[in-house]
N, C-alpha and C positions, 0 to 999 in steps of 0.2 A: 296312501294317506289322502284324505279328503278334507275339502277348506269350507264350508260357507260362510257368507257374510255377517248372518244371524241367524241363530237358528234358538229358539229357547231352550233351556236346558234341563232334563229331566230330573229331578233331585230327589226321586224318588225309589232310585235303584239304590241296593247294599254297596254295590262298585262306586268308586268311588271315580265319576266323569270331571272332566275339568273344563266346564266351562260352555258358551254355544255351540263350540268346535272341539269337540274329543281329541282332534289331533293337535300339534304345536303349531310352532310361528313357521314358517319356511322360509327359505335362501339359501345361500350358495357360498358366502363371506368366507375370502381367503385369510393366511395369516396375515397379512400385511392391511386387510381392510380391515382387522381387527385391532392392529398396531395403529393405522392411523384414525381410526374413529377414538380408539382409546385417549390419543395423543391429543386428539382436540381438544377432547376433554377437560386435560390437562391444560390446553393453550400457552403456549411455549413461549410467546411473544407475550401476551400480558404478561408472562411470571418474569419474562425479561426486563420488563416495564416496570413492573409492577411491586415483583415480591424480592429479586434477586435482592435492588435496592435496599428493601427494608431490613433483609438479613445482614447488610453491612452494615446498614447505617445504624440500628437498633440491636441486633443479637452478638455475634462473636468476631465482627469486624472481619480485619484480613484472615481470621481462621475459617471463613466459611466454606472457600472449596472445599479443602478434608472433611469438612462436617458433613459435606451434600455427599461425599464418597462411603463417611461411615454411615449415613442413613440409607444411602443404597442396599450398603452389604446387609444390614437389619431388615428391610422390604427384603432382598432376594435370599436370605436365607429363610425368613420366613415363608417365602414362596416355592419353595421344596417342597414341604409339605401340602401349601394349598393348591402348587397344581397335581399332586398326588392323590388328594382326595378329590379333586374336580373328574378323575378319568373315571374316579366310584357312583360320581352323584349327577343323572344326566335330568337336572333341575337346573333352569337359568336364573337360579333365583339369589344368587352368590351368599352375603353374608347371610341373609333367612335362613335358605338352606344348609351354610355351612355350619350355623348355628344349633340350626334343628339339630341336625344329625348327630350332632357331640352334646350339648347338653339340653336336649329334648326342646318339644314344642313349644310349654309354655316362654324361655330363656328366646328362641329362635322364634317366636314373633316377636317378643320384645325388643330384639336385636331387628327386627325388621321395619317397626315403629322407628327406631332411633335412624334407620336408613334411609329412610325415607322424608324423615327431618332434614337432616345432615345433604342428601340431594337436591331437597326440592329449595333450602337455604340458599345451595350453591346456585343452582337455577333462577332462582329470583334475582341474585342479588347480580350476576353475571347478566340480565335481560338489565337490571336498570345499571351499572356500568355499561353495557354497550351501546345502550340509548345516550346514553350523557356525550362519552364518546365520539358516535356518530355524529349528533345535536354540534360537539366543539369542531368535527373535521369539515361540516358541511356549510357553518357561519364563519368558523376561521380561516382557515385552506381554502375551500374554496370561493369564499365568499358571499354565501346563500344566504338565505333569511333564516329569518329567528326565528325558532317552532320551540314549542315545549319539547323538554323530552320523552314526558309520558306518549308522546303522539310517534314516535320514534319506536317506543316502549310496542305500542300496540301494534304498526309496523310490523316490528320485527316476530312477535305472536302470531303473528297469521303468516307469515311466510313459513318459521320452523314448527307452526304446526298443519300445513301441508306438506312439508318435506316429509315430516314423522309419518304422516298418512301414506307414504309409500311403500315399498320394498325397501328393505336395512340396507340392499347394496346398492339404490341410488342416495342416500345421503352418505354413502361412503366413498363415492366416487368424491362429490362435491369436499368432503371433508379431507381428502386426498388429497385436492389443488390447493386447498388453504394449507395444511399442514406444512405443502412442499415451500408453499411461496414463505410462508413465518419462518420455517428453520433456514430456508437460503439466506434472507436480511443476517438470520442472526449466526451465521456459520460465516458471513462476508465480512463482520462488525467485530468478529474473533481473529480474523486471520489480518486480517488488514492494522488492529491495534497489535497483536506478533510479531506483525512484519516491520511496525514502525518502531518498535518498542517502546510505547508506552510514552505516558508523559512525562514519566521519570526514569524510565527505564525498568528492567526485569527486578524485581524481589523477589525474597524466600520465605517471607515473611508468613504465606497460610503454610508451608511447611514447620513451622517453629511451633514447639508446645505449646509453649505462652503464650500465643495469640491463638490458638487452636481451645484453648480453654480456659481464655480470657473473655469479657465482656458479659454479656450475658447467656452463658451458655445453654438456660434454658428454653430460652426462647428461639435459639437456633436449631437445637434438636426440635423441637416442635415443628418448626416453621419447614426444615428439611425433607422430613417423614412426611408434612403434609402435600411439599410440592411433590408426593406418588401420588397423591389421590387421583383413586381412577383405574389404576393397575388393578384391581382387585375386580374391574366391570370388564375384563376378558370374558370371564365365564359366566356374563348374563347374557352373551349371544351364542351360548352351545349351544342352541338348538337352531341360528341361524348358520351355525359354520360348517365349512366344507370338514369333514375329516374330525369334528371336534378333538378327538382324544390327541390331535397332536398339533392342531392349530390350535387350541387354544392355550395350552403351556409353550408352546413357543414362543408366541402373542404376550404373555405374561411376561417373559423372562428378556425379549423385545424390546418392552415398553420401560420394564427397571433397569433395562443396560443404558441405554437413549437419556431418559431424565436424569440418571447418576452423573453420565459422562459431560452432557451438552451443559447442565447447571452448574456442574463445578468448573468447567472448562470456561464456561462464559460467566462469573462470577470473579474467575480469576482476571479475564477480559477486563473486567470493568473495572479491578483494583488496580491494575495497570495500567488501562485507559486513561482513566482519572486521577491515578498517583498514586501511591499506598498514604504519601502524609497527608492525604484532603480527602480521601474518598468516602472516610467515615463522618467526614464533618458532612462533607456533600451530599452524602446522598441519603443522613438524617435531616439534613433541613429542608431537602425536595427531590424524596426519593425518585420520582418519575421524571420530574423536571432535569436532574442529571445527567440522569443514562440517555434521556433526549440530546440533553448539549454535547455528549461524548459521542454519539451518533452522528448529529451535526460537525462536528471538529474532523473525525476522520472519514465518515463517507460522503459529509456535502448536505447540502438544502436540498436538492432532489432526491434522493435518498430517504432522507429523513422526513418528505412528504408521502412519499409510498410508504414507510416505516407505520405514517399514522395510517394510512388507510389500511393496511394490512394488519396493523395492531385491533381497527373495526373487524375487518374479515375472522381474523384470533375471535374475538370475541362471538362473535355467529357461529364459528364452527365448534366451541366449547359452547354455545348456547343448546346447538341442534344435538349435540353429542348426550349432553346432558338429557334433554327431551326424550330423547332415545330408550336411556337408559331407565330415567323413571316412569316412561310408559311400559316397560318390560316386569319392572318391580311390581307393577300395578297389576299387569296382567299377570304375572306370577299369583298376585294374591287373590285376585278372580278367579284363578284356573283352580285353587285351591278352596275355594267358595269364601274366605275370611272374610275379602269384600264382595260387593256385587257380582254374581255370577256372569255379568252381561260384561265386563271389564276384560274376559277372556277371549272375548271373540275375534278370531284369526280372520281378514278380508280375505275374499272368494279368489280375486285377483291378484294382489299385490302381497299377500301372506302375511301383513302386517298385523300386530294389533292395534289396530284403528280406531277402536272404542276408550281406549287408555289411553290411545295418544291423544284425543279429541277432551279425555278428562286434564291430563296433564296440561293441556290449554288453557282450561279450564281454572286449573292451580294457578296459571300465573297471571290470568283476569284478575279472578280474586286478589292477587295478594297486593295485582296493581293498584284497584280500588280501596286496598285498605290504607296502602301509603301514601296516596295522591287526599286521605281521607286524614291522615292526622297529620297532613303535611310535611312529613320528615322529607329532611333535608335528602337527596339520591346516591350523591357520594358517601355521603357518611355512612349512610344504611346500608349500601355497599361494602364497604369493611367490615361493619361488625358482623354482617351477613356470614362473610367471607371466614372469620375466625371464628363463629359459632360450628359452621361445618367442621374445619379442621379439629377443631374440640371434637365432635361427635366423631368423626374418622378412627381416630386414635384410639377411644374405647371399642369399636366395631371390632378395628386390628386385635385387641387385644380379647376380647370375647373371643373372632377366630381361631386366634391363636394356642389358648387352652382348650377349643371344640375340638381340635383336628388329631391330636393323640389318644383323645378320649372318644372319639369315633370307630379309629382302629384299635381299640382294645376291643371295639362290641365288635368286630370283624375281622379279626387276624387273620381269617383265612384268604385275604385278598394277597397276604405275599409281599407287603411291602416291607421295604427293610427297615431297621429303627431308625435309621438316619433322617430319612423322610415322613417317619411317623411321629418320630416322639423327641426327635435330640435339636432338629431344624427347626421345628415349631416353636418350639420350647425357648430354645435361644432366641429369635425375634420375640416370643410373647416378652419375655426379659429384658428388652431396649423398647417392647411399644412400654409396657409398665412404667420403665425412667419415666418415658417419653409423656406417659399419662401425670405421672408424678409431679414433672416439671411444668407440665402446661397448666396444670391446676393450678398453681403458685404464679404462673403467669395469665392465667384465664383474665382479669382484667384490662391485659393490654391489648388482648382478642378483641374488648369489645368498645374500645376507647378510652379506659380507662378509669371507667368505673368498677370499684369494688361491688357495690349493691345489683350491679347489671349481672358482673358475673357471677355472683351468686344465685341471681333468677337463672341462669345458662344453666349451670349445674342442676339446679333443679328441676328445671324442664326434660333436661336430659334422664336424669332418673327415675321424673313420673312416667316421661315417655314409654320408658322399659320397663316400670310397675303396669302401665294401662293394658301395655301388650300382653304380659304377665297373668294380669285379671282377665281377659278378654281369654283367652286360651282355655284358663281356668273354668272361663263360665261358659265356652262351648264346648268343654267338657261333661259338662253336667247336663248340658240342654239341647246339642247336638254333637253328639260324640262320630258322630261320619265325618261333620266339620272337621272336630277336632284333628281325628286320624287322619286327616288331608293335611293338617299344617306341613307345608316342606316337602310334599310329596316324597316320602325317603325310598322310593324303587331305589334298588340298591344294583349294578351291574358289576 
């Protein structure tokens, strides 16, 4: 296989070329650099920070460990079948192509519009959280001057998007040390509130029905399901992974063991930290600001200063993760000509794509200027940012999830059993569906709480998947080679 930097691209053969480089991305990415790029993704310390909080203090209170447990088993049983159809489909293009392949092109760019929403939301809104962030660690802590945070904002663009401009397994090394340093704090902050027992000592209380599916229990199925996002970006590096057909369902099943176990585990941490009789009051009235003081109580001021720095590092390495992944998506849809053919160009050197990741730069110039342009406030845009994705997440889940049985009906003869064709799939798509159901009814507190907000959410969301829909349709009619490339469905 051969790499160049740019080479233009012929579009006028019957075959159908993907891009200025015929062949794919290259690297070497083991399971574990697949686990921990993934994991950044996720950012385990902000969700510590950030979201565990909000699940107690806002959705089903002390029921939330179980919750975080049974939205596991829903991601991993639906992940039977998606890494069963990933050994079928050696496209890195995850939801796109898993879409394409079960209910055709035009559904599976639509599905790929919406992913790219739902990404590049998260990406944004996680560049202006870790701007703010660093801005509060470097005038607070350590006592530096006052900068804007947009300047912080731009910073940090040009650093992860030279990172992205390399080989996948030097921002995976990098993503490595962050991961290890975040999960340490919070596996120390676990064991140490165990060992003391708590503020008020041990309860049983997320064991108990009644708090199990009491409070708002829609919002914690929502909130649950979303802290996987990302699980499902194993297999948009099959073409950088060693071994893919087994690094990457490893990788997958990995990544949903880890978030099931550490968020309910450390969720429990924090009701017992905090007390089971004050921890819903607490840590609705300042989600972040609690789990900070419970930090401070049992590991100390020094602690809880690394805490903040590394809660910045969290936010970099889910910034660069992210980058990652939507410069992949992009070059996916280059390599398939839908966008610019020049998007797929693989570097001669570094095997990257380097023209997608320099657009993906690109994306978050832009969206900087747009908000530094209507003045909206960082934090806030920040959340609703935040629950606009997890809204779009949830439908993707469940598009997959009805594509993947109805892939292997057009292919039986791959041999897989029903279990992982059609009974696994099946069962997840029927908790993402709840899942869909109940966040619609709660989509307004995604977005601050407005009713009329999340009504525009909704509807962006389903132009989104109409545009990609028409857009299929009319290169259909007007380049039908295009069309036949949506998803590139080689089938192995």
């Amino acid at each position: 296989m051969t790499s160049t930097p740019q080479v233009s691209a012929d579009t006028s053969s019957d075959e159908p070329t993907y891009g200025p480089d015929s062949g794919g991305l290259k690297g070497s990415m083991t399971t574990f650099d697949i686990v921990f790029t993934v994991l950044a993704f996720n950012a385990p310390l902000s969700v510590f920070a950030g979201y565990l909080t909000v699940i107690i203090g806002y959705a089903n209170g002390l029921g939330a460990p179980l919750t975080f447990l049974a939205a596991g088993l829903v991601v991993l049983v639906f992940a039977v079948g998606f890494t069963a159809m990933s050994r079928h489909l050696p496209n890195p293009g995850a939801f796109y192509a898993y879409v394409t392949a079960g209910l055709g092109r035009p559904l599976g760019l639509g599905a790929a519009f919406l992913a790219m929403i739902s990404y590049i939301f998260l990406y944004v809104s996680s560049f202006i959280y870790g701007s703010t962030a660093i801005k509060g660690l470097i005038q607070d802590i350590f006592n530096g001057p006052s900068i804007d945070w947009w300047i912080y904002n731009l910073i940090l663009i040009a650093v992860v998007g030279v990172l992205g401009f390399f080989r996948i397994t030097f921002s995976a090394k990098i993503l490595t040390v962050a991961m290890c340093l975040e999960v340490v704090v919070i596996i120390i902050y676990n064991i140490v509130v165990f060992g003391q027992g708590g503020e008020e000592g041990y309860t049983s209380a997320p064991f108990q029905l009644d708090y199990i599916l009491g409070g708002s229990i829609g919002l914690a199925v929502l909130y649950c399901i979303g802290m996987f996002s990302g699980f499902e970006a194993t297999a948009i590096f099959r073409e950088e992974a060693r071994d893919p057909e087994r690094t990457v369902p490893r990788a997958t099943y990995i990544v949903i063991a880890v978030v099931a176990i550490l968020y309910s585990v450390t969720t429990f941490a924090i009701i017992v930290g905090i007390g089971p009789s004050s921890v819903v009051e607490q840590t609705a009235a300042d989600p972040v600001g609690s789990v900070m003081a419970s930090i401070d109580q049992y590991l100390g001021k020094t602690v809880l200063d690394i805490t903040m720095v590394l809660l910045c590092t969290s936010i970099f390495a889910a910034v660069l993760a992210m980058h990652n992944i939507i410069a992949r998506y992009l070059f996916s849809m280059g390599r398939d000509r839908v966008f610019p053919a020049k998007l797929a160009a693989v570097h001669g050197k570094h095997g990257s794509p380097h023209i997608a990741s320099l657009a993906t730069s690109g994306i978050a110039i832009v969206f900087l200027v747009a908000v530094l342009a209507i003045g909206a406030d960082g934090n806030a845009l920040y959340a609703k940012l935040a629950g606009i994705a997890l809204y779009a997440l949830i439908i993707l889940l469940l598009m997959t999830a009805i594509s993947i049985p109805l892939y292997f009906r057009k292919h039986p003869d791959h041999g897989v059993s029903q279990w992982k064709t059609t009974i696994a799939p099946l069962l997840g798509g029927v908790g993402f569906a709840v899942a869909l159901v109940l966040a619609t009814k709660n989509a307004a507190f995604l977005v601050g709480g407005s009713q009329s907000a999340a009504n525009l959410l909704i509807a962006v969301f389903i132009a989104a998947v109409l545009l990609g829909v028409g857009y299929a349709l009319l290169l259909k009619k007007t380049k039908p080679d295009t069309y036949a490339r949506i998803g590139r469905q080689e089938v192995v």
